[in-house]
C-alpha positions as CSV (number, residue, x, y, z in Angstrom):
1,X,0.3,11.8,-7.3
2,X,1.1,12.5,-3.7
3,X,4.7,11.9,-2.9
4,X,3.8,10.4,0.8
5,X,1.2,8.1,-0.3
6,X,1.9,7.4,-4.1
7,X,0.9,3.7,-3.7
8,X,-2.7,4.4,-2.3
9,X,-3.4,7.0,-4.9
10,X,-1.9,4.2,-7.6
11,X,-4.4,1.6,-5.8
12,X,-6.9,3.7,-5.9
13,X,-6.6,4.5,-9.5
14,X,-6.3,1.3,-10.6
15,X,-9.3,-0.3,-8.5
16,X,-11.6,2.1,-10.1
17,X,-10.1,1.1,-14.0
18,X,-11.3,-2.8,-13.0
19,X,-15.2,-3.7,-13.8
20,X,-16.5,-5.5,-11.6
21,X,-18.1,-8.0,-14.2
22,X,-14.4,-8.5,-15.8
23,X,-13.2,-10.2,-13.0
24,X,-16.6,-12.4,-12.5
25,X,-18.3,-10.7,-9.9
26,X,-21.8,-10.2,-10.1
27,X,-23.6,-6.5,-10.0
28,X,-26.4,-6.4,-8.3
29,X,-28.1,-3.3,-7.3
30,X,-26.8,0.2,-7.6
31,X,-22.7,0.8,-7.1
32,X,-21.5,3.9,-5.4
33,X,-18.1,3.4,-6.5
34,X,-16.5,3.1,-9.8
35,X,-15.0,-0.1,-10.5
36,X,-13.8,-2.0,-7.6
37,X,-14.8,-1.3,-4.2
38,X,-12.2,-2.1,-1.4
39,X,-13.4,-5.6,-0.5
40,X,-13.7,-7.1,-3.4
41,X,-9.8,-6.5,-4.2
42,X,-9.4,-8.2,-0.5
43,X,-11.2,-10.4,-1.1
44,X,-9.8,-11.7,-4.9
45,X,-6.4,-11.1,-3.6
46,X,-6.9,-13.4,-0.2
47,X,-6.0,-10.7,2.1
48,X,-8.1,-8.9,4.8
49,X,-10.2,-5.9,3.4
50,X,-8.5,-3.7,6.5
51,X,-5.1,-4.3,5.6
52,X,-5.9,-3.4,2.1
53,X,-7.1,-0.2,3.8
54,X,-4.3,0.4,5.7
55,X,-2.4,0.1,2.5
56,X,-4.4,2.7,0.4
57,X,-4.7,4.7,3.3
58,X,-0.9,5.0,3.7
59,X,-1.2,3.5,7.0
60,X,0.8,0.5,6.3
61,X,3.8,1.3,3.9
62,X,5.7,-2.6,3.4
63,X,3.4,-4.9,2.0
64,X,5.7,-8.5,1.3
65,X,6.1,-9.3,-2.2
66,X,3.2,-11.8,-2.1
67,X,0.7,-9.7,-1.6
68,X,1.9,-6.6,-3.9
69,X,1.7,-10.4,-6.6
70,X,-1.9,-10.9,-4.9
71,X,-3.2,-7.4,-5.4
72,X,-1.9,-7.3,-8.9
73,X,-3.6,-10.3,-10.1
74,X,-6.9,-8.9,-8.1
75,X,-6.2,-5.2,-10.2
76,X,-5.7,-7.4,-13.5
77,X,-2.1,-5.5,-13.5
78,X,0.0,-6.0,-16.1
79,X,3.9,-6.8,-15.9
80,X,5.1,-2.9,-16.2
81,X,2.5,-1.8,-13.9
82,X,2.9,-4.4,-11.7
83,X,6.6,-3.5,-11.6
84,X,6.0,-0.1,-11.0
85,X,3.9,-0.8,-7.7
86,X,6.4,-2.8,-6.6
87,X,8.9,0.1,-7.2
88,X,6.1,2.9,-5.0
89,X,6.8,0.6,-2.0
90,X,10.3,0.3,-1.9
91,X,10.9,3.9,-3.1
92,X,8.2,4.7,0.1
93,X,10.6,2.3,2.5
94,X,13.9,4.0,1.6
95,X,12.1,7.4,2.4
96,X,10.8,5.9,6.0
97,X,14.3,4.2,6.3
98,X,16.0,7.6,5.7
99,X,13.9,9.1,8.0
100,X,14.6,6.4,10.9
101,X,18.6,6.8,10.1
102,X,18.1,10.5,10.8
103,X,16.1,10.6,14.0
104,X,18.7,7.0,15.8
105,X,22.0,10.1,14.4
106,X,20.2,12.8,16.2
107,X,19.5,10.3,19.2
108,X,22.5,10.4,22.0
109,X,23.2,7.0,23.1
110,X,21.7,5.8,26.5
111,X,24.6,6.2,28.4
112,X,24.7,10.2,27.8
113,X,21.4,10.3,29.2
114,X,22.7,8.7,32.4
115,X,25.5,11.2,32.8
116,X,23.0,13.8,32.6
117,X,20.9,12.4,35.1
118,X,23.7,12.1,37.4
């Protein structure tokens, strides 16, 4: 799994473990895809299929609670696996904290930058 974007490769894996027909949508036609496409887990979790995106993409990196609940129920997650998404995102927002820390310590305060100017 890759370190920078663990939850969109666990989204990823997990949309393509869900059937379609198991969660009482309707084939018709051929499917590209195996298991889930993108907007139908949007859609059965109630959230845009662009910000799901965004989210498997690595794009957006702090989804609330509600919707990590939301996409679970969509992936048919259960309780340990639900747990450990929930654990990807806020393991992935201590790395993005860590990095903000780091860049405001290396940042000299606005005032420096004044006397410089001066």
């Amino acid at each position: 799994m890759d370190a920078s974007n663990a939850l969109g490769e666990f989204l990823r894996a997990r949309r393509r473990l869900v059937r379609p027909e198991d969660v009482g949508i309707g084939i018709s036609g051929t499917r590209r895809v195996e298991g889930l496409r993108r907007e139908e887990v949007a859609m059965l979790a109630g959230i845009s299929t662009d910000y799901y995106l965004r989210l498997e993409q690595g794009r957006d990196r702090n989804p609330s609670p509600q919707v990590l609940s939301a996409i679970a129920r969509a992936l048919t997650l259960d309780q340990a696996a639900a747990d450990h998404m929930s654990g990807l995102t806020r393991d992935q927002g201590t790395r993005a904290s860590a990095r903000t820390r780091s860049r405001a310590a290396h940042r000299a305060p606005n005032r420096c930058h004044r006397a410089f100017e001066s």
